[in-house]
Steps between C-alpha positions, in 0.01 A plus 500: 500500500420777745681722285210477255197430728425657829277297716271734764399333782294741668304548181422111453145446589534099488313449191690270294477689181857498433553126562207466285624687214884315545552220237784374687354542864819737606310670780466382833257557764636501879297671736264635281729729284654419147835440470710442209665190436857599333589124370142481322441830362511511113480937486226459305321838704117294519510536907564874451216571228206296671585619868207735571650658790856591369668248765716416204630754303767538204813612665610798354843605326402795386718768708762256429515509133444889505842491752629388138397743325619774724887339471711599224495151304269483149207305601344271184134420593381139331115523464283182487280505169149565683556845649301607161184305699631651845555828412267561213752667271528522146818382411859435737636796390273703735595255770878585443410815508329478840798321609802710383249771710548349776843452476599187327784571184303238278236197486487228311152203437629183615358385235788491302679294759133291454595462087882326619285227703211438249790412259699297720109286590547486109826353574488271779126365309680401171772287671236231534601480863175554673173271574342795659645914527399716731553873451710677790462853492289510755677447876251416688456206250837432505528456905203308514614231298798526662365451826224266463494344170869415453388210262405797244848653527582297177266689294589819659676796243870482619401916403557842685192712523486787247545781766849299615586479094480882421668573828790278428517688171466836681809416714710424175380812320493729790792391736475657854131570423222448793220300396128506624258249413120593469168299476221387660686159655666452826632131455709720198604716762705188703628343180634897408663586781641152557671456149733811577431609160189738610538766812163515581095441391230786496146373498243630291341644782797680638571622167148659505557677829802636429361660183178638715807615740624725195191605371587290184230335241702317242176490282520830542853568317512605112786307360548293165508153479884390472443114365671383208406122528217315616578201800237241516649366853304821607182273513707319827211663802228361298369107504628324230750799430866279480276284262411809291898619483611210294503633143427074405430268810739249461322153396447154776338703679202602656457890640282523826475854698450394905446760791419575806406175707479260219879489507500266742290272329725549233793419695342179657417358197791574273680182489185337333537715204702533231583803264361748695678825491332703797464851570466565862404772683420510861312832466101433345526609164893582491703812615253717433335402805840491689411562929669901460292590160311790493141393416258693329118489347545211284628251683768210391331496171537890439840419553592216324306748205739776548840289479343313175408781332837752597713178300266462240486870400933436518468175324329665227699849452848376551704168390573243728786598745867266352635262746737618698799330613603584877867333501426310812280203638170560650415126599442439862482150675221504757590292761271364785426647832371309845198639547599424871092289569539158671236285373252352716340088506142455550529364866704866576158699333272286654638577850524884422172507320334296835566830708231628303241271465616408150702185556220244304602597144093492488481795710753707263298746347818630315275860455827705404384783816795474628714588172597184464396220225404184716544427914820250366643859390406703782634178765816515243528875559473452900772217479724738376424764723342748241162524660338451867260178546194704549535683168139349387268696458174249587702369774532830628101621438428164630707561847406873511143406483542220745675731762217762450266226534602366804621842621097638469338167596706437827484906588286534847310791334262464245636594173293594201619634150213683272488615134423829419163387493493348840499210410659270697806328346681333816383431836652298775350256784485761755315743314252207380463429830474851661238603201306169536584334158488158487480483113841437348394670200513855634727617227380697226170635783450844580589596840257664574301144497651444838640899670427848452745644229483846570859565627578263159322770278678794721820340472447447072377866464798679701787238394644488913493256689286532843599291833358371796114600414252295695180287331238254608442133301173470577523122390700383787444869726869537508669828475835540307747775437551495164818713320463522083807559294470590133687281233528769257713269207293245555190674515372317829472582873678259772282495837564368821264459786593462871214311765460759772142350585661417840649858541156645370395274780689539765425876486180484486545325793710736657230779393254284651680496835572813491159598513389268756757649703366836415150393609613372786723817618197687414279353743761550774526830478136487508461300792787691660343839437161358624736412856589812488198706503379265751791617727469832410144472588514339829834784561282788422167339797774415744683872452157694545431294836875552611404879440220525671641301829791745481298861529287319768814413715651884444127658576542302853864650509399814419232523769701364727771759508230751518413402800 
């Protein structure tokens, strides 16, 4: 299967569109990235067209099928019936055309392979063998009853698929020939390249790219019609198309068109019917809304228009194409294949469901968030190791919120998360507490009821955050350092606030002390400097007297020695 689907895990964004979109639930989910489940998987493409992120994509053959073309071997391209809707084109021949231009030798409408099997349904309908027929050109039909509905395998067309018919054909006419299937199916794609008969499948889409490669618009080409004979097994893409090739339905029975989903309704409830023949189609509306079509303005209906009226305008200018007689058989025996599930009892779901919180079957809510159908499906898909147990989505919203809840009620800071608005849409107990709320309806108030909200304005005009900016409650007198973060996606603003009253405190403190102290050293220096002109004072009386004493003693001297 991963030679037709490429699963991207880096791309998955855990939505569960995919799974969603799977009508046999052949994607898994382990660790929160899509996987594909080989055993399950029908081909029928639906994980690749819903998945918005391209984590699944088509995996492409293209540079392998133009390897072909560059060899030396003739290469036949078979061309499923809708490219007329795909590639809005007039008529095949400008489709050969586009093809022998890009280097294929010839091309050929399946549909004439298509004409073999509508007249082998005739067949296999008028041998009175059936209670109920089911068509089996399509593949991905054919492996899902194969896989999961093996009590329908009776009514299944013991048929090859048109594209396998004409191939088979191709290989007599044109021994030693390459062949290259191309349409807008992948499950084809398998069921080519496995019968041997087919060397390899070009999508529509590849197709398309290969021509926008080239520069070539097969609209574009001026080059006459070449049909001789009108084939109505050209209405196969459409819904109710096989029904609208028989010439004469044969009679017993009644002809029902079923796509998309409903098949499996169909398939569930086929052995309480009888002479049914049934035209599935896994695709909505038939091939023409096959997962590699190229869509355009229109829609399924635009296209479904363009097949119907392209083999009506044949229908009426040329006679009905003879049948044609191959000269070999072109039944096929489907046979069943183990889907590889092990079923699961009620006590087994119970238990894995119970990890959850959805063990009472009361408590199922069976929402389908998680891709899956019911919780017994989504426990069935865990027992078999497709899917982790947490893969709920309310479980998970339910613990996520829990988590946050406890993480911003238990938080030591007070927490606070505003609208745009400022209006306050969570607050915990320690911001209640710090602000002075006692009311336990706070949500949904302004907050400016109970702070100033000017950093909250600054913050919403500028868009960046601001931390550690200081404010006074004056309902409680506490001061807080609050930091405000913008929630830009959610249009919000998150807001923490710190207590650092008893810091504001203890520096004012500190400030206080400090200026005792200053006071204090002040008058000190005062005192000291009074002491000190005191001194000074009493230096400067006892100096003058020294002074004096000393010039009497050397007036005595000096008379003295004068004498």
């Amino acid at each position: 299967m991963k030679d037709y689907l490429e699963f991207r895990p880096a791309k998955c964004k855990d939505c569960y569109k995919c799974l969603r979109a799977c009508p046999v639930k052949a994607i898994g989910f382990k660790q929160h990235r899509a996987e594909l489940i080989e055993s399950r998987c029908i081909l029928c493409g639906q994980c690749a067209v819903v998945c918005p992120q391209n984590a699944i994509v088509v995996r492409s053959h293209k540079d392998d099928v133009l390897k072909i073309l560059e060899g030396s071997d003739k290469v036949i391209a078979t061309v499923e019936p809708s490219f007329i809707a795909s590639f809005g084109v007039k008529n095949f021949a400008q489709m050969k055309a586009g093809l022998k231009m890009i280097g294929f030798d010839d091309a050929q409408e399946s549909a004439r392979g298509a004409a073999l099997v509508t007249r082998k349904y005739r067949e296999l309908l008028e041998s009175g063998k059936y209670k109920n027929f089911i068509t089996s050109d399509c593949p991905s039909v054919c492996k899902l009853i194969q896989l999961y509905f093996p009590s329908a395998l009776q009514y299944l067309a013991p048929v090859d698929p048109p594209m396998l018919v004409l191939a088979k054909i191709l290989r007599k006419e044109h021994p030693g020939a390459k062949i290259v299937s191309i349409g807008p199916c992948i499950a084809k794609r398998e069921t080519a390249v496995e019968s041997g008969f087919i060397d390899d499948v070009l999508t529509f889409e590849e197709l398309e790219a290969i021509f926008e490669e080239r520069g070539i618009d097969p609209k574009k080409i001026d080059v006459e019609d070449d049909v001789r004979y009108s084939n109505p097994a050209k209405y196969y893409p459409v819904c109710q198309g096989i029904i609208k090739s028989f010439e004469n339905t044969p009679e017993g029975y009644e002809y029902i068109p079923v796509t998309g989903n409903h098949c499996l309704d169909a398939l569930r409830n086929i052995n309480a019917v009888k002479g049914a023949f049934i035209e599935l189609h896994t695709c909505r509306d038939g091939c023409v809304n096959g997962p590699c079509h190229i869509p355009h303005r229109g829609g399924n209906i635009k296209a479904a228009l363009d097949v119907l009226n392209y083999v009506n305008a044949e229908m009426e200018k040329y006679p009905r194409i003879p049948d044609e007689y191959p000269g070999f058989d072109i039944e096929k025996i489907h046979e069943r294949i183990d889907n590889g599930s092990k079923s699961a009892d009620e006590d087994t779901i119970t238990k894995i469901l119970t990890r959850t919180n959805r063990g009472d079957k009361d408590n199922r809510l069976d929402c389908g968030a998680c891709g899956y159908t019911t919780c017994a499906q989504k426990a069935w898909a865990v027992h078999n190791g497709y899917c982790d147990t947490e893969v709920c989505v309310p479980f998970m919203k339910k613990r996520a919120e829990s988590l946050s809840y406890d993480v911003i009620q238990r938080s030591p800071e007070g927490i606070i998360v505003l609208n745009n608005d400022l209006i306050i849409m969570e607050i915990n107990k320690k911001a209640k507490e710090m602000l002075g709320i006692a009311d336990k309806t706070t949500k949904g108030l302004p907050a400016n009821d109970f702070f100033s909200t000017a950093y909250l304005r600054r913050v919403r005009k500028s868009g960046e955050s601001i931390v550690g900016k200081k404010i006074f409650i004056p309902a409680t007198g506490l001061y807080a350092e609050i930091s405000i973060s913008p929630l830009h996606r959610q249009n919000a603003f998150f807001c923490i606030m710190k207590d650092i009253t008893e810091m504001v405190n203890y520096g004012d403190k500190v400030n206080q002390m400090k200026m005792n102290t200053l006071r204090v050293t002040d008058d000190v220096i005062k005192k000291q400097m009074r002491v000190a002109q005191e001194i000074a004072s009493l230096l400067g009386e006892t100096t003058a007297e020294t002074k004096v004493a000393l010039l009497q003693l050397k007036d005595v001297l000096m008379q003295d020695r004068e004498k």
